[in-house]
C-alpha angles and dihedrals in degrees: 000000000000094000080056095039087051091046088052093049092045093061110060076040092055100040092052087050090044085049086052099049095050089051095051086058104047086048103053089047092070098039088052087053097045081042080055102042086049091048090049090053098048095038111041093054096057089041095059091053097053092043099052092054090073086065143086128242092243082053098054095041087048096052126354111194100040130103123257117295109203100010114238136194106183093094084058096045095044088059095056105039079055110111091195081055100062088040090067093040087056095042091051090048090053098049093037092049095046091049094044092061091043093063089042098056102033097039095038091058094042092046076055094054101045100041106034090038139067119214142149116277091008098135078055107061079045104053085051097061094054088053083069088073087070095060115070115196094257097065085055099048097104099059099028077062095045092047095036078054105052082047097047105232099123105130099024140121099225084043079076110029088061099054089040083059086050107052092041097057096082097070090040088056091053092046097039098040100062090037094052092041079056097071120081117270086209088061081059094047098046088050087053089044093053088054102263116150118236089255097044077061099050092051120038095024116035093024088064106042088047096058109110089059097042090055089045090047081046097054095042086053090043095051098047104041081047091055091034105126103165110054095045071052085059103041121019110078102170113067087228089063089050120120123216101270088058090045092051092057094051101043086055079043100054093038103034092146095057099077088165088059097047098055093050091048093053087044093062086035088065110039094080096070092038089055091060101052091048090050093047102025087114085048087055104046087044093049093046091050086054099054098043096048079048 
């Protein structure tokens, strides 16, 4: 009887674990295919950028969507052995890294204080921060021009790295502040109770234990001060202060006959961001579980 009474229990068992299993694979199929379709999208048309650098205009006129025949590497060449290039490539690394830092520091100290501390009309000043999502930097550019002007900083570099901080504290704000209320107040308190100073905190505690979303918060604001095209528009007027989104219009604009060189020239325009986010993608990951658990 209780063999029989254990078969009759194992049945309705196995088949709800049978009916499981069959669902979690009809299911993964399709995400792996969306996963796929995704991938194709994102990856084929860098691919044919980079691709058709390696040919040569004839090549490209003669059939476009074919691979190199015969494979070059003059465009590519061309590009590196180009002194305006590195220039670009030097004035987008010091915007992007100042403001970079900018966003760190600033938006790391106010994500502290309103996250670890309780004051009055803090959800406020939060919430104030996140307003700052609604309003894209075109909407701001006469008055970012009229104030970058009274303070003399048209046609310079660090004219374009600041409002670029600015606008991208905001999203810093939303990623740092739950990652940071996730960690323990006590662990505040019994810093504070072994005789550690608030900054010493700040630096050698919180800092650390935050860095996967302050690396995530840092690349966001790298990337997209790096790609930014309209504010360098607004505000660079001599072609040594461009950046390499500018440069990268000129130079489509100058040699608007040589295909095979513009996209070469697009495709190294583009690999140092990419290089970032393969050299940070855990960080990110990482950054983007803790925020939203926070």
């Amino acid at each position: 009887m209780a063999a029989i009474a254990q078969t009759g229990t194992a049945g309705p068992r196995g088949q709800s674990t049978r009916r499981r299993s069959t669902s979690r694979w009809t299911i993964m199929p399709a995400t792996y295919l969306v996963a796929i379709v995704a991938l194709g999208l994102t990856i084929v048309p860098l691919l044919l950028v980079v691709v058709n650098g390696f040919r040569t205009n004839a090549d490209i006129n003669g059939n476009a969507a074919g691979l190199p025949n015969p494979w070059v590497l003059g465009n590519y060449t061309a590009i590196l052995k180009s002194a305006a290039f590195w220039q670009l490539i030097g004035n987008s690394a010091l915007v992007s890294v100042v403001a970079t830092a900018l966003v760190l520091v600033l938006g790391t100290m106010a994500a502290l204080a309103l996250s670890q501390y309780e004051f009055k009309g803090r959800e406020f000043f939060y919430n104030v921060f996140v307003a700052g999502l609604l309003f894209p930097i075109t909407a701001a550019a006469v008055p970012v021009y009229l104030e970058l002007q009274r303070l003399g900083l048209l046609d310079n570099q660090f004219g374009v790295a600041i409002p670029e901080a600015a606008f991208g504290l905001p999203l810093t704000m939303i990623i740092l502040r739950p990652f940071l209320r996730a960690i323990p107040g006590e662990l505040r308190e019994a810093a504070l109770v072994d005789g550690a100073s608030r900054f010493r905190f700040f630096v050698q505690i919180l800092l650390p234990l935050a860095k996967p979303a302050l690396v995530t918060v840092g690349l966001l604001a790298f990337v997209t001060t790096w790609n930014q095209y309209f504010l360098p528009l607004l505000v660079l007027q001599t072609q040594s202060h461009y950046t390499l989104p500018l440069g990268t219009y000129m130079f489509q604009t100058t040699y608007s006959q040589n295909v095979a060189g513009i996209f070469a020239y697009s495709a190294m325009a583009m690999l140092p961001a990419l290089g970032a986010f393969v050299f940070a993608e855990r960080y990110i990951v990482a950054g983007a579980a803790g925020a939203v658990k926070g």
